[in-house]
C-alpha positions in Angstrom: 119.5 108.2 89.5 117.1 110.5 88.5 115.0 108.1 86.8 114.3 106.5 90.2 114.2 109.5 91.9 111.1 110.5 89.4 109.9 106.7 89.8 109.6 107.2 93.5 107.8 110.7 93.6 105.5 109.3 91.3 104.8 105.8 93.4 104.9 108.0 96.3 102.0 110.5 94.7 99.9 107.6 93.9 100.1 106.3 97.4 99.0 109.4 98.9 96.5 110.3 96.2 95.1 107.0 95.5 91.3 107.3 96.6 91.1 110.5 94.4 93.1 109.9 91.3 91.2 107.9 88.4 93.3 107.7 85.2 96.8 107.4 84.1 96.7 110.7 82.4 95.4 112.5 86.0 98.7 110.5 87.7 100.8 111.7 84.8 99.8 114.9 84.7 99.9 115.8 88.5 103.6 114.1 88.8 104.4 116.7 86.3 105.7 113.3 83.4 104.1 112.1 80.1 101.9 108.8 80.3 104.8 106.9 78.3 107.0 108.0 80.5 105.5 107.3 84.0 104.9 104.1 82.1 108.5 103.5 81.5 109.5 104.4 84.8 107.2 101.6 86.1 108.3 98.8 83.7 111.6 99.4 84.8 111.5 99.7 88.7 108.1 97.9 89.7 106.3 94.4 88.2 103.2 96.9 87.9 101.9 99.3 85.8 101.1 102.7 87.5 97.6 101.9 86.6 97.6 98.5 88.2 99.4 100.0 91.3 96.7 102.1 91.9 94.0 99.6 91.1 95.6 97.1 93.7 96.2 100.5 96.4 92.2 101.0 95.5 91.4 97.3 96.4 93.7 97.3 99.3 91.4 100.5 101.0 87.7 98.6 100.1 89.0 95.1 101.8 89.6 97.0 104.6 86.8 98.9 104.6 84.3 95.6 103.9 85.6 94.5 107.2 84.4 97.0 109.1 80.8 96.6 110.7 77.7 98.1 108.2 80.2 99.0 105.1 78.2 98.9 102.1 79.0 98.0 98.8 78.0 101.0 97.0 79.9 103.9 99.7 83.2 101.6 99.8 82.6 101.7 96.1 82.0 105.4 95.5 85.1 106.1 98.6 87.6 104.5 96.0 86.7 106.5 92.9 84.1 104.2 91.3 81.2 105.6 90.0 79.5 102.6 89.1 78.9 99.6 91.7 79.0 96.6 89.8 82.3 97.9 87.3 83.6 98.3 91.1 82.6 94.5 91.8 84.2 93.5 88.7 87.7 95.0 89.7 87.2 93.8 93.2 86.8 90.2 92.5 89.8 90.3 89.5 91.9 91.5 92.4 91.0 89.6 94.9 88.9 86.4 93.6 86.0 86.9 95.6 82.9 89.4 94.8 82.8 92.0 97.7 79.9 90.6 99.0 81.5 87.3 99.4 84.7 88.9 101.3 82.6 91.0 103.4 81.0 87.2 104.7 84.5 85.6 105.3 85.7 88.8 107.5 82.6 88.4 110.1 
């Protein structure tokens, strides 16, 4: 349908976007749909809002990056959008359930 046509351009934007794109409005607006409807879309084909996809795309790209040898905090932090370290740490370990500095010590 068109619907999940729109659904997957959108999911698919997001994916190749994600370490640039901050708000729902910037996703909305650059898949060419209002929030409420990009929204929609998402209630209907995912268990995620569009926000929480990127959030979780976000935290997928800074675990992998804590594992890699001298990653700081702060630049995996400020690669995924996040202008302030410790708001970054907060998302990290809702995600996740371990602080970044935490899951940066299990992965060596």
């Amino acid at each position: 349908t068109l619907a999940f046509a729109n659904y997957q351009h959108c999911r698919q934007h997001i994916e190749q976007h994600s370490l640039r794109l901050r708000t729902l409005e910037q996703i909305a607006r650059e898949c060419h749909v209002n929030n409420a409807y990009l929204c929609r879309l998402f209630r209907r084909y995912d268990q995620q809002s569009p926000y929480q996809y990127l959030l979780r795309l976000k935290m997928n790209h800074a675990a992998k990056r804590l594992q890699q040898p001298g990653a700081l905090v702060k630049q995996v932090a400020e690669e995924t959008g996040f202008i302030d370290p410790f708001h970054f740490s907060r998302v990290f370990t809702s995600v996740f359930g371990l602080s970044p500095a935490n899951f940066r010590g299990l992965r060596q």
